[in-house]
C-alpha positions in Angstrom: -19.7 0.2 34.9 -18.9 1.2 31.6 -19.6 -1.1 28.6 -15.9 -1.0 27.7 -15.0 -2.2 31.1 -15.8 -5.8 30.0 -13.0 -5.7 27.1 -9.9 -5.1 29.1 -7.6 -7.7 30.8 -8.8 -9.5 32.7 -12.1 -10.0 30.5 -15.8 -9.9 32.1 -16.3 -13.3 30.4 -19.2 -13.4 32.4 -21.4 -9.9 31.0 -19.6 -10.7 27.5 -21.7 -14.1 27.5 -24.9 -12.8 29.5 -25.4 -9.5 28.1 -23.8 -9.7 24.2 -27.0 -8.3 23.1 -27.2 -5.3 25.4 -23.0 -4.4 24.8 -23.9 -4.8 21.3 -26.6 -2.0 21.5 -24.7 0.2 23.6 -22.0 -0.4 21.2 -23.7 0.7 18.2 -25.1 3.2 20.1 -21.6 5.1 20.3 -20.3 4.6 17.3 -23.1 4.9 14.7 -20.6 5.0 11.4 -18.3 1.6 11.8 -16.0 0.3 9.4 -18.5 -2.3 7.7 -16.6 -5.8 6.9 -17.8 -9.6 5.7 -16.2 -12.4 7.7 -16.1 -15.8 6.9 -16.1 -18.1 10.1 -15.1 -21.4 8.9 -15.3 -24.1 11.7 -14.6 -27.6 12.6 -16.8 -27.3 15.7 -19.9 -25.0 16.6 -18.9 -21.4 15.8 -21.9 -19.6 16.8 -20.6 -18.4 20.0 -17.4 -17.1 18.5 -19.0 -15.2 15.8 -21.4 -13.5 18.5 -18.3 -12.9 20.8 -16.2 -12.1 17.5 -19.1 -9.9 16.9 -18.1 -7.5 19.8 -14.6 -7.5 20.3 -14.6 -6.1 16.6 -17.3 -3.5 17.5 -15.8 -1.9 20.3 -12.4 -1.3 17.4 -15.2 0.5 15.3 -15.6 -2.7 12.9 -19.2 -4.2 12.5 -18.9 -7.4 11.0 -21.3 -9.7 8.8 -20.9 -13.1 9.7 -20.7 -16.3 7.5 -20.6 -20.1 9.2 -20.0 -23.0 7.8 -22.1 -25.9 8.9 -20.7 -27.8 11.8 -17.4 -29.3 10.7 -17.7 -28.5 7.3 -14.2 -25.6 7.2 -12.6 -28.1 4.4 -15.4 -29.0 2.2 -16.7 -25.3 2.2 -13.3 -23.7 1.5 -12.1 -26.5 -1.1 -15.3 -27.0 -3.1 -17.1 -23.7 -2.1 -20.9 -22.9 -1.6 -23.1 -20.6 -3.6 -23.9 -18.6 -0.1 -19.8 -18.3 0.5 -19.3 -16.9 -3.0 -22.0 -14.7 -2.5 -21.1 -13.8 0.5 -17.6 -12.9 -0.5 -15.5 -12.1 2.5 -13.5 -9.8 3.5 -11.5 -11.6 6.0 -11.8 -16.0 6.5 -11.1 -17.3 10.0 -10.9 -21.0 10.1 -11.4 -22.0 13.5 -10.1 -25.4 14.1 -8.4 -27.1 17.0 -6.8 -30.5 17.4 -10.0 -32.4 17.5 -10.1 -31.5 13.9 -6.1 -33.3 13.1 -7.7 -36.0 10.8 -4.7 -38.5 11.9 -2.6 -39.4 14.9 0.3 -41.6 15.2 0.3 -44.6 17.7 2.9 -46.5 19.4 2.9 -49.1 16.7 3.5 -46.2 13.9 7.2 -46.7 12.3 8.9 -43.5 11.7 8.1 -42.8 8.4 4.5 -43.4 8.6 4.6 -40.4 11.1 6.3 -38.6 8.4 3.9 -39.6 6.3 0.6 -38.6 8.3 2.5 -35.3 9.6 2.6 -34.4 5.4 -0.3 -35.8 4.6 -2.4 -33.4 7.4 -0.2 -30.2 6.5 -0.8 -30.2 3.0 -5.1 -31.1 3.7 -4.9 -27.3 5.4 -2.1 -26.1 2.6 -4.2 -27.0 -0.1 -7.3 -25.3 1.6 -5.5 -22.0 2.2 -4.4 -21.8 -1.6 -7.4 -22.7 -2.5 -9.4 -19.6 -0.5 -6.3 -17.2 -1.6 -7.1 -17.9 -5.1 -10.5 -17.7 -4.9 -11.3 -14.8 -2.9 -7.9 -13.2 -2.2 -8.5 -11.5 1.3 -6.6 -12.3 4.4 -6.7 -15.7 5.7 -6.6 -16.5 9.9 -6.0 -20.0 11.1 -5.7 -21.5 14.4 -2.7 -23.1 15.5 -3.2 -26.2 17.3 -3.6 -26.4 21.0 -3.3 -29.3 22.7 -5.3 -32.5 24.2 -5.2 -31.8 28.0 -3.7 -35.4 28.9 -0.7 -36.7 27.3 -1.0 -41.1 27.0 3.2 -41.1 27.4 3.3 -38.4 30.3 6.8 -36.5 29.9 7.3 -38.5 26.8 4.9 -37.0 24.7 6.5 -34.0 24.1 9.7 -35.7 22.2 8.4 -38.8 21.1 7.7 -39.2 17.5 4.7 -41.0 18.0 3.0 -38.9 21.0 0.4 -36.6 19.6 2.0 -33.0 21.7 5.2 -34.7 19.6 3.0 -34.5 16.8 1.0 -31.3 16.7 4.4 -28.9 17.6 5.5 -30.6 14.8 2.4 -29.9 12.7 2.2 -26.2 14.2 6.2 -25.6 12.6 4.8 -26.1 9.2 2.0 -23.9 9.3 4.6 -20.9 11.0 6.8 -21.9 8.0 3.8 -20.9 5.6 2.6 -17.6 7.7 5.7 -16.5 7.1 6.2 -16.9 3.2 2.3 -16.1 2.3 1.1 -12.6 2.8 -2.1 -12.0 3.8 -1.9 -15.1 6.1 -2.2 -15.0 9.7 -1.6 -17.1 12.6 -4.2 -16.9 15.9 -2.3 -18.7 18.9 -4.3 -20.8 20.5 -1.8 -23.0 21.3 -0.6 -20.0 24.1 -4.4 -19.0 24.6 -5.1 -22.3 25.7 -1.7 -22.4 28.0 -2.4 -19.1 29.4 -6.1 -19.7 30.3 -4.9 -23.2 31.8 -5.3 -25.9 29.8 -7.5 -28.6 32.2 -10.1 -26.1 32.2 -9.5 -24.9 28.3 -10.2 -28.4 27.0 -13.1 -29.5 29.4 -14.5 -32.3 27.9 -18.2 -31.6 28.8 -18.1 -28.7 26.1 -17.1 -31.0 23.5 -19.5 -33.8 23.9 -22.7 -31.7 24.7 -22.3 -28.9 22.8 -19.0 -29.4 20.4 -16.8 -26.5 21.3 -13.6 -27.2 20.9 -12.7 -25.5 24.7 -14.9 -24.4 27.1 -17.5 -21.6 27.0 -16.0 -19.1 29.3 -12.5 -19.4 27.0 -14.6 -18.5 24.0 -14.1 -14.4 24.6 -10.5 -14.8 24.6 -10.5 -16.6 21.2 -12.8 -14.2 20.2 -10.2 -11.2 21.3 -7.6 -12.8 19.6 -9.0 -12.7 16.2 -10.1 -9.5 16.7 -7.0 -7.7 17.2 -5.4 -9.6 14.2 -8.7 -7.9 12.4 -8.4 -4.7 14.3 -4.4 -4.4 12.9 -5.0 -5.7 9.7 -7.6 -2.6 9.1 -5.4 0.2 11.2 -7.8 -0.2 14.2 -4.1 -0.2 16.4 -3.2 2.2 19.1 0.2 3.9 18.2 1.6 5.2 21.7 1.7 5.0 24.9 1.7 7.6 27.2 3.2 6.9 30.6 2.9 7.8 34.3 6.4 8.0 36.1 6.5 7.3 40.2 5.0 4.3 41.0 4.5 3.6 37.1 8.3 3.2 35.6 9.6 3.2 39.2 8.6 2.5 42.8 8.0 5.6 44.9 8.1 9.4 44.0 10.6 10.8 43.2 9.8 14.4 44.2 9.5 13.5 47.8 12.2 10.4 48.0 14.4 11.9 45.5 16.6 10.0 42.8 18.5 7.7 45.5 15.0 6.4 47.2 13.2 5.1 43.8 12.6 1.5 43.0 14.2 0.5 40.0 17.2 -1.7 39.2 18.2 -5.0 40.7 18.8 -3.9 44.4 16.0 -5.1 45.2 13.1 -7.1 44.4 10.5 -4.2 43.7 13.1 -2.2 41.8 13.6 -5.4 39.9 9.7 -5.5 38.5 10.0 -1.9 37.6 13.2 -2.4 35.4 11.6 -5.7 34.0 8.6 -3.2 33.1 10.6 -0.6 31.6 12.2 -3.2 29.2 9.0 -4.4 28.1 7.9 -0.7 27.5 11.5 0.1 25.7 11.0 -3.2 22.9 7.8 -1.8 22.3 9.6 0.6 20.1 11.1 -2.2 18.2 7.7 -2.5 16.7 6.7 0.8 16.4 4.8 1.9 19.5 6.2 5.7 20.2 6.4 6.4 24.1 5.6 9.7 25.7 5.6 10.8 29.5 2.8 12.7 31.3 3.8 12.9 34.7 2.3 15.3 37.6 6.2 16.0 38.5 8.8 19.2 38.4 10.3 18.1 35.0 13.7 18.6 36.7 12.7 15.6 38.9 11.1 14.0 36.2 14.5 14.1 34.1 16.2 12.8 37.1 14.4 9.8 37.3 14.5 8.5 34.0 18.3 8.9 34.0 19.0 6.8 37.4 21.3 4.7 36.9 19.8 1.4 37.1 16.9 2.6 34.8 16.5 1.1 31.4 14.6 3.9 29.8 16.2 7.3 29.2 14.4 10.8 28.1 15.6 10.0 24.2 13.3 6.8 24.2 10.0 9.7 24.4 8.7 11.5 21.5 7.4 14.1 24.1 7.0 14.2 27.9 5.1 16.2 30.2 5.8 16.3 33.5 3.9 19.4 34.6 1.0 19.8 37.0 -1.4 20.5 34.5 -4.3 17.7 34.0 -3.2 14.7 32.2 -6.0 14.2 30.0 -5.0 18.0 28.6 -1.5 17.0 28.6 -2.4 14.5 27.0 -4.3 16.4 24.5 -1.2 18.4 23.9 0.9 15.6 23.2 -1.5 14.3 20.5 -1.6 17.7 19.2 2.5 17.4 18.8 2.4 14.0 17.0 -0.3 14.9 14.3 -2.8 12.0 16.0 -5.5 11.5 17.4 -6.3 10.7 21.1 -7.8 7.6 20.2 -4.3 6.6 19.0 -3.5 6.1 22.6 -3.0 4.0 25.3 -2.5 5.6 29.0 -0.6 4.1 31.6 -1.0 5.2 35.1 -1.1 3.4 38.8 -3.4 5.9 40.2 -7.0 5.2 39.3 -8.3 8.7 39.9 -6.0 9.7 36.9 -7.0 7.2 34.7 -10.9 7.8 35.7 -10.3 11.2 35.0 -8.5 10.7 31.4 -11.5 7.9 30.6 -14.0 10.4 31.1 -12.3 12.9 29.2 -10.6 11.4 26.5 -13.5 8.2 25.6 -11.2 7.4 22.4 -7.5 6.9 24.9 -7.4 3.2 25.9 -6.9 3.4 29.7 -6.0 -0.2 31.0 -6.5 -0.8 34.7 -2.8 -1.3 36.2 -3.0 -3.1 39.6 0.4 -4.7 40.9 3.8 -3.7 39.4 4.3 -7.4 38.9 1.1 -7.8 36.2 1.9 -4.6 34.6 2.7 -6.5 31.6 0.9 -8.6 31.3 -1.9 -6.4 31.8 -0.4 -4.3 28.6 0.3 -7.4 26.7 -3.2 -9.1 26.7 -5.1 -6.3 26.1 -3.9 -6.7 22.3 -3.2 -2.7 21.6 -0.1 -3.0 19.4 -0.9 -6.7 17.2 1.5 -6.6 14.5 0.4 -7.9 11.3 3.3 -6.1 9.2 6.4 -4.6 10.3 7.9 -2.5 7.4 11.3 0.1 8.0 9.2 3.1 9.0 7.9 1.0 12.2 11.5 -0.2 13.0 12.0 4.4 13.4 9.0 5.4 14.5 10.8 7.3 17.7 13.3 8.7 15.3 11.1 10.2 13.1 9.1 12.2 15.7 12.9 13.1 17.4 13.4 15.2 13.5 10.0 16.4 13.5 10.4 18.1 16.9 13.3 19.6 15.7 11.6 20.7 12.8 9.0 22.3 15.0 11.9 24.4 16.7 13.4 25.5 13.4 10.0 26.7 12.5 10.3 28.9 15.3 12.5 30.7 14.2 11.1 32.0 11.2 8.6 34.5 11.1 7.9 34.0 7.1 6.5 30.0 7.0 7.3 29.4 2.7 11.2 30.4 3.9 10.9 28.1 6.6 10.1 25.6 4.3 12.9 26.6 1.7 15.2 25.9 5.0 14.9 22.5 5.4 16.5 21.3 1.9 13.6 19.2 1.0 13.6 16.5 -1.7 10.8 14.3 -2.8 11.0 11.1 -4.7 7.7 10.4 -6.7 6.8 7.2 -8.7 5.2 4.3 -9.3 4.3 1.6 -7.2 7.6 -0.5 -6.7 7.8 -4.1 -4.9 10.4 -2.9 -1.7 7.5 -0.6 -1.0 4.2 -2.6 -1.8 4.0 -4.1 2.7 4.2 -0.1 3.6 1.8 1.6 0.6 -0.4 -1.7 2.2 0.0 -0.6 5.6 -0.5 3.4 4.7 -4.1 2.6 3.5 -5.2 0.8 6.4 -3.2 2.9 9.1 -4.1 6.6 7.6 -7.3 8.4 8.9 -7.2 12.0 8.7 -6.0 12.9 5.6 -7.6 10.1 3.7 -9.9 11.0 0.7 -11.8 7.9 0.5 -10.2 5.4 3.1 -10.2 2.5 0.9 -8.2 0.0 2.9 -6.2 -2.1 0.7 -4.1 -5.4 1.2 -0.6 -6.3 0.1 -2.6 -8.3 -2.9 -4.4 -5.2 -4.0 -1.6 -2.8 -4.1 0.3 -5.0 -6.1 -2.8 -5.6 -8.7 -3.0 -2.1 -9.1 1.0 -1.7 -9.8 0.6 -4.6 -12.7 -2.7 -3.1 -14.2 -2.5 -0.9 -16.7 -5.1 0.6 -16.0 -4.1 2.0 -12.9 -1.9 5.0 -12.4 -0.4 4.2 -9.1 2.1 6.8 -7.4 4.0 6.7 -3.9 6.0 10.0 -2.6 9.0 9.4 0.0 10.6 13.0 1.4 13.6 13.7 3.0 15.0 17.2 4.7 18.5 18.0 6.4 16.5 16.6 9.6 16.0 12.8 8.5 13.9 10.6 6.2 10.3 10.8 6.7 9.8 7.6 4.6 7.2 7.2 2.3 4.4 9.3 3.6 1.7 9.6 1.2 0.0 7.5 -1.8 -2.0 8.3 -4.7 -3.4 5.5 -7.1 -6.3 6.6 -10.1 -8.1 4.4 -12.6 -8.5 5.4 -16.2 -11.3 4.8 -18.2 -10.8 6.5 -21.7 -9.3 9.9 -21.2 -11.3 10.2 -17.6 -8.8 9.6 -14.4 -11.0 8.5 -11.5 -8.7 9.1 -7.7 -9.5 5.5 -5.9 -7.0 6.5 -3.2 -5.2 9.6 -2.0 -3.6 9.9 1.6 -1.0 11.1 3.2 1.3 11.1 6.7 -0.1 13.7 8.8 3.6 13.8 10.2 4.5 15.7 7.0 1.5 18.1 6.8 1.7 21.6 5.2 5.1 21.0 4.0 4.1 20.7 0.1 4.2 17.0 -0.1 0.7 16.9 -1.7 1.5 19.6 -4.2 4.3 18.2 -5.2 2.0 14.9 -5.6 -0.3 16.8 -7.7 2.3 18.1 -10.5 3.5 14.6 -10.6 0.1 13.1 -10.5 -1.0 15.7 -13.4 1.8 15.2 -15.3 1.8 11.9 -16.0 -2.0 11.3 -16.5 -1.6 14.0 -19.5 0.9 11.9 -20.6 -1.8 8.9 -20.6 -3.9 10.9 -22.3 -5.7 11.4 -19.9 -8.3 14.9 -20.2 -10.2 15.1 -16.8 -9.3 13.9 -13.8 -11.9 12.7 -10.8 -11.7 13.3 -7.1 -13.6 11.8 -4.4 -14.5 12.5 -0.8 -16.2 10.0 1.8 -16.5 11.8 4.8 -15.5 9.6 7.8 -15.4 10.5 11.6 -11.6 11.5 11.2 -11.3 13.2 7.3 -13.0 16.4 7.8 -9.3 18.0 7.9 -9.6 17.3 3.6 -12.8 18.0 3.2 -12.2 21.0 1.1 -8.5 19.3 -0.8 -9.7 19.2 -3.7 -11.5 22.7 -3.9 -7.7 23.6 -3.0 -6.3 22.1 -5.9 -8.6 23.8 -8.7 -11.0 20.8 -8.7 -14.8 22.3 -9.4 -17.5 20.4 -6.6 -19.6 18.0 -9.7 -22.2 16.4 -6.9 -22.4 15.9 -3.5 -25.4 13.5 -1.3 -27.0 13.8 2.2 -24.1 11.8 4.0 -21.6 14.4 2.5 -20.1 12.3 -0.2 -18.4 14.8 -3.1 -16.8 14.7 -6.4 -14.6 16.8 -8.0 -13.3 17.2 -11.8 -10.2 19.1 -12.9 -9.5 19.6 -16.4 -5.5 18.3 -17.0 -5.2 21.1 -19.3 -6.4 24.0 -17.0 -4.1 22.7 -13.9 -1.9 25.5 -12.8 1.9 23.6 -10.8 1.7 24.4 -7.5 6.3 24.2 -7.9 6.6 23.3 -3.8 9.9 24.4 -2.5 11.6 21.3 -2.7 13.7 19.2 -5.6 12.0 16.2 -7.2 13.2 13.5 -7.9 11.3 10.9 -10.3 
């Protein structure tokens, strides 16, 4: 069994508790250059166990995290007052993991109605105060529990919609803390009030784990808390997957439609199987809502394959697929080909399939493709849905597209092909950039860019929402986003540059770009405009850097491009690169400019 067998729904709670030291090591093992981050674990019950599971679930998304704990119980005193190994520490990311043991005051059936108003304020602005306080102080992204609930209810039914019944009281109290996720950035909401519903909650809130060893729900629910942090963490830093790549017959319908034709499919409300396939394909087509792109690869005659996605009763049609492949070539190398279309990488995927000889075979192949095991139309679903590949932390415009955008790049691709001279090609597509500074409409998608951009990423600094918009209001900082648009659609903003000047010396912090709108001059035109205005600063050299990552090898050599001389360079392959303002030659792209 493979060491990633354990993460995916339903989880092997029982080698995630047993072996954590041996997954670790094997963890490690394949990925020797993670993405290193601090995490603050502040608890109002024992937290070892969650920051060793936390530990994992974060490993296997390429993050290895250094853990802080607060003594037992102490979340509010730590994060209000602080402690010289907290500041020290200075996180990265602060989970406070609290449950409803931790609500300080419940009503009773003597309260009056407006001394449950008064507790219910009281309690929400103990944690309100405590999250400004961290925000202020350390200004990374905050994760806080919702609250689950007691498994016993004193007024039965009651409890729910009385005033005075504590489930009455902690929706209540869980309302006010959705109301501040959704004004504060950089605030995040873990659900363990549906964890502990969907892992059943008698057996969540067993009592015995509480008083002997004060977790706040049993041990074997721990790895699912765990998970769900981690793929709040995992989105936060661009650890998502960005498609998914399905199978067709017995996948998105019932049966094959080769050998039973269009007419002898499942799918649609006939009957009960065809029913769980439609239900499936609806889940699959709101995906796209939030920015997941869907592709086919199908072993199928694509004339059949066609067919089948436009029956009738069928929800999804061909023009909800950035690419399919239905072929009877391999589907790992069609998949391969269809990562190779999209400008990502396989590890950008999730694959879909019924049949688990394909999805051995694609495992083996592809390690990076996530490759969930499907068993039962009916759990499909919820298979996809808990294994966490698409969290959304931030949703900006570009998301809301994504399918659209790879629709125009596909047609650019066939417009290309009918050129034989590639600059005229370019000249073709009525380009025009806009280039400028940092603006507020833009500052949750320049935020996401950092942390979602791999391959051409100079330095991969991930930034948050808060740091963008520090460097907009220094003045230090010469921050510059670049949006294009061609007679084919908007491409959004698609690359980001930001510098910080020290004298007449321009050091680049950040420099990356959509590899959706490679080779078509976007980073020249960058350039000018980048040069430009630092000579306008007075600014006389100007500093690149390289980190080399798993992923960046593609810029290795941008600067060297650019007229940049190579300054120094280590054993890990760490460069810089000065360019004299004055001795920068325009590189003009074919496109207008707007600033």
């Amino acid at each position: 069994m493979s060491v990633m067998d354990c993460f995916q729904y339903p989880l092997d709670t029982e080698q995630l508790l047993r072996k954590k030291r041996r997954i670790r090591r094997e963890l490690l093992a394949q990925n020797p250059h993670p993405l290193k981050k601090r995490v603050a674990i502040l608890g109002g019950s024992t937290t070892n166990e969650v920051a060793d599971q936390l530990g994992l679930f974060l490993l296997q998304y390429g993050i290895e995290a250094e853990f802080y704990q607060s003594e037992y119980a102490q979340y509010w005193q730590d994060a209000m007052f602080g402690t010289p190994e907290l500041d020290h520490f200075d996180p990265d990311i602060i989970y406070i993991h609290t449950t409803w043991r931790n609500i300080t005051d419940f009503p009773t059936t003597q309260s009056s109605d407006s001394e449950v108003e008064a507790m219910l304020t009281a309690e929400y602005e103990r944690f309100a105060a405590m999250w400004q306080a961290l925000a202020e102080k350390f200004h990374c992204p905050v994760i806080q529990n919702n609250f689950d609930r007691p498994n016993y209810r004193l007024m039965g039914n009651r409890d729910i919609y009385d005033p005075r019944g504590r489930s009455n009281f902690i929706s209540r109290l869980n309302q006010l803390f959705y109301r501040y996720a959704a004004s504060h950035e950089d605030f995040y909401i873990n659900d363990i009030d549906y964890l502990s519903a969907d892992y059943g909650l008698t057996a969540w809130g067993d009592a015995f784990y509480w008083h002997m060893y004060k977790y706040a729900m049993c041990l074997d629910a721990i790895p699912s808390v765990a998970n769900s942090v981690a793929n709040i963490i995992k989105s936060i830093y661009g650890k998502n997957k960005k498609a998914l790549v399905l199978d067709l017959d017995n996948t998105l319908w019932g049966g094959v439609v080769g050998d039973d034709g269009v007419d002898g499919i499942a799918v649609g409300p006939e009957v009960p199987e065809g029913q769980v396939y439609a239900e499936f394909q609806s889940y699959c087509k709101t995906l796209r809502s939030i920015g997941v792109v869907l592709a086919v690869d199908s072993k199928n005659d694509e004339a059949n394959a066609l067919a089948g996605l436009n029956h009738p009763d069928g929800v999804l049609r061909p023009d909800d697929f950035v690419a399919i492949r239905a072929n009877w070539e391999n589907k790992d190398r069609n998949l391969q080909d269809i990562a190779a279309e999209l400008s990502l990488g396989v590890d950008s995927f999730v694959f879909a399939d019924d049949n688990p000889a394909e999805r051995a075979i694609v495992a083996a192949q592809l390690p990076g493709v996530a490759v969930p095991a499907l068993d039962g139309a009916e759990n499909y679903i919820k298979t996809l849905d808990h294994g966490g590949y698409f969290e959304v932390t931030a949703l900006s415009g570009e998301d809301l597209k994504k399918t659209e955008l790879y629709h125009a790049n596909a047609q650019r691709r066939q417009a290309q092909a009918a050129f034989s001279d590639y600059n005229e090609y370019l000249r073709s597509l009525d380009m025009k950039a806009v280039v400028r500074g940092f603006e507020a409409i833009y500052i949750q998608r320049i935020a996401q860019l950092t942390n979602k951009s791999n391959q051409f990423n100079l330095t991969t600094l991930r930034c948050s929402e808060d740091d963008i918009r520090a460097m907009a209001e220094s003045p230090a900082w010469l921050c510059l986003y670049g949006k294009l648009t061609d007679k084919f659609g908007d491409n959004g903003v698609v690359t980001v540059v930001a510098g910080e000047q020290a004298g007449d010396v321009l050091h680049l912090r950040l420099w990356l770009m959509s590899c959706r709108v490679l080779k078509r001059g976007m980073e020249d035109a960058m350039m000018d405009c980048l040069v430009h205005d630092a000579q306008a600063r007075g600014v006389k050299t100007i500093v690149g850097y390289y980190y080399p990552t798993a992923k960046n090898s593609m810029v290795r050599d941008f600067y060297a491009g650019m007229g940049f001389a190579q300054t120094s360079a280590d054993e890990a392959g760490n460069t810089v690169w000065t360019l004299e303002a004055d001795c920068y030659a325009p590189k003009c792209p074919p496109m207008e400019i707007e600033r």
